[in-house]
Steps between C-alpha positions, in 0.01 A plus 500: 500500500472485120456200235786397299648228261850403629715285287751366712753198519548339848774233450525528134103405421276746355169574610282836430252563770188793570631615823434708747750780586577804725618836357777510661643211275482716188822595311636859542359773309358821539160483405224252633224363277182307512518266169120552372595237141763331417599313145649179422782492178720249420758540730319526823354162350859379499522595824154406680599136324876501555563425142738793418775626706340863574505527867829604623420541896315247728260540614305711271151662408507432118273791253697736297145733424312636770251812515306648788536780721739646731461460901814679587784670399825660533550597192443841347291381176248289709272583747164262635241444270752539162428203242763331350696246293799325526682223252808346476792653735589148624165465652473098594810467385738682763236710713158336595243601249100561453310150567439661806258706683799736645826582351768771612609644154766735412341876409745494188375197384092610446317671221174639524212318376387705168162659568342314282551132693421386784708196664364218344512707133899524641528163605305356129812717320818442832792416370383322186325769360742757587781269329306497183499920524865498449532263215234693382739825566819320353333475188399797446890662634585285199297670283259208372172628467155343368645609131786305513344111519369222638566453910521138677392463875643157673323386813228677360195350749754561776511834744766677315347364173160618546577840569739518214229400257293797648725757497667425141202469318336805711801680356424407136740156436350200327594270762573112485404326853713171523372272762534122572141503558293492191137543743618820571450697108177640604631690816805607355319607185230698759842656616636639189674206337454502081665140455555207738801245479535196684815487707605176352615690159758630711596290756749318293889594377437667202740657193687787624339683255181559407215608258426848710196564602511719828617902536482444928457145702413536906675152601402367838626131441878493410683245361399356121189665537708849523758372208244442291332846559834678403529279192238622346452872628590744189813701424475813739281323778508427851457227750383621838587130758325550827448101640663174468179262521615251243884526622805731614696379171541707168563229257517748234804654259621850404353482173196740560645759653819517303307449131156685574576760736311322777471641850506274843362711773487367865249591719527471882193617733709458829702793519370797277559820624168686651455762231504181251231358686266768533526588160389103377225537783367809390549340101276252617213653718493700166480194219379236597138384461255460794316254318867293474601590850165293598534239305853414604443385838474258713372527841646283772446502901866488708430132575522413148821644388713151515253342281503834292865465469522148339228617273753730369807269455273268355371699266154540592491851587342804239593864525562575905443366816355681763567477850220657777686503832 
């Protein structure tokens, strides 16, 4: 028997319970796991809460990051003992995920936890942190570099946020953290962060164009928010949208990317191919900051996680959320 969350909806009524399970109920898959940490983001706090439409099986375990250790395998890349990660891959969503202190994974699915971390180091970066990697990455495919201009981080206090502060600033970018949480300045600033904006500048319809100010933006909150951001990026630059926390809509024209060049770059973490995931964990065992790693986290127990997970809609949540199952 193992410990689990299970989200579940028995006659149409939600309810998300710690329960107690048998292996035997776990999903196909040809690798076995013991879930050592977990993470919270966003959307398994949509889930956990039912306030987004992410779970598309019932009943489910909900946590798309996990990281532990293998217990057994089938599969020719794993073997007892290995460490590894897993995000995305329609963990929580349409395969029970990692709030859990088992999980039957698919071999396919893992990458190997970069010397240099353990599993809570993996869990303080999960999918978050490893999102931030390949906006990070998109910008520089576009060619921006630290040379080129000013670079604007949205959600910047946020998981994704955090680490994109880091790792842009690590790489040489004077980097604007926007945040709807003015008390934050100091932390972000301890992260990296040369300027500070409050959300609220941007959180209004704007002109479709612009005074530019920004060679790169890492967007993590959609909507006016995002138009805003491409409104005033600079002939030549990019826009790297990764979240949707303000909204799903684009209330925005055609006007910067038809007049200044401007790039729109989607990022999903879901679905990358393995080689592109290895290649943004091994990016990031290799730039980011211990000192920032630390500082990022918070530590919660497994009984805390629904609490945890309003914290997060609600806005009350800095850098990542740690789960130790």
């Amino acid at each position: 028997m193992f410990k689990a969350w299970m989200l579940d909806k028995p006659d149409g009524v939600f309810e998300a319970k710690l329960r107690a399970l048998d292996e035997q109920a776990l999903p196909d898959g040809d690798v076995l796991v013991r879930v050592l940490h977990s993470s919270l983001n966003y959307k398994d706090a949509l889930a956990l809460t039912d306030r987004g439409p992410v779970v598309r099986r019932w009943p489910m375990v909900p946590g798309i990051d996990g990281a532990g250790e293998v217990l057994r395998s089938s599969h020719p890349d794993w073997a007892p003992g290995d460490r590894w990660i897993v995000n995305g891959w329609g963990l929580g969503e349409t395969h029970w995920g990692c709030l859990a202190e088992r999980a039957r994974l698919k071999g396919d699915w893992l990458v190997p936890i970069p010397t240099r971390f353990d599993s809570r180091d993996a869990m303080i970066i999960g999918t978050a942190g490893y999102t931030a990697m390949l906006c990070a990455q998109a910008i520089a495919r576009h060619g921006v570099g630290p040379g080129d201009g000013d670079v604007l981080v949205t959600g910047a206090s946020g998981g994704v946020g955090s680490v994109a502060v880091s790792v842009l600033a690590r790489r040489g970018f004077k980097v604007t953290a926007l945040t709807g949480r003015p008390l934050e300045a100091h932390y972000l600033r301890s992260l990296g962060a040369a300027e500070v904006l409050d959300r609220a500048m941007f959180a209004a319809p704007g002109k479709p164009l612009q005074k530019e100010r920004w060679a790169a933006v890492v967007d993590t909150a959609g909507s006016h928010i995002l138009a805003n951001a491409c409104a005033q990026t600079r002939w030549g630059g990019i826009v790297v949208a990764c979240g949707l926390a303000q909204g799903m809509d684009f209330p925005a024209t055609v006007a910067p990317f038809i007049l200044r060049n401007v790039a729109l770059a989607g990022i999903d973490s879901v679905m990358q191919p393995l080689a592109a995931r290895r290649a943004a964990w091994a990016a990031l065992a290799e730039e980011l900051e211990p000192a920032h790693l630390a500082c990022m986290a918070r530590d919660i127990g497994f009984d805390q996680v629904l609490d945890a997970a309003r914290d997060i809609l609600d806005g009350r949540a800095r850098g990542r959320t740690v789960v130790a199952i």
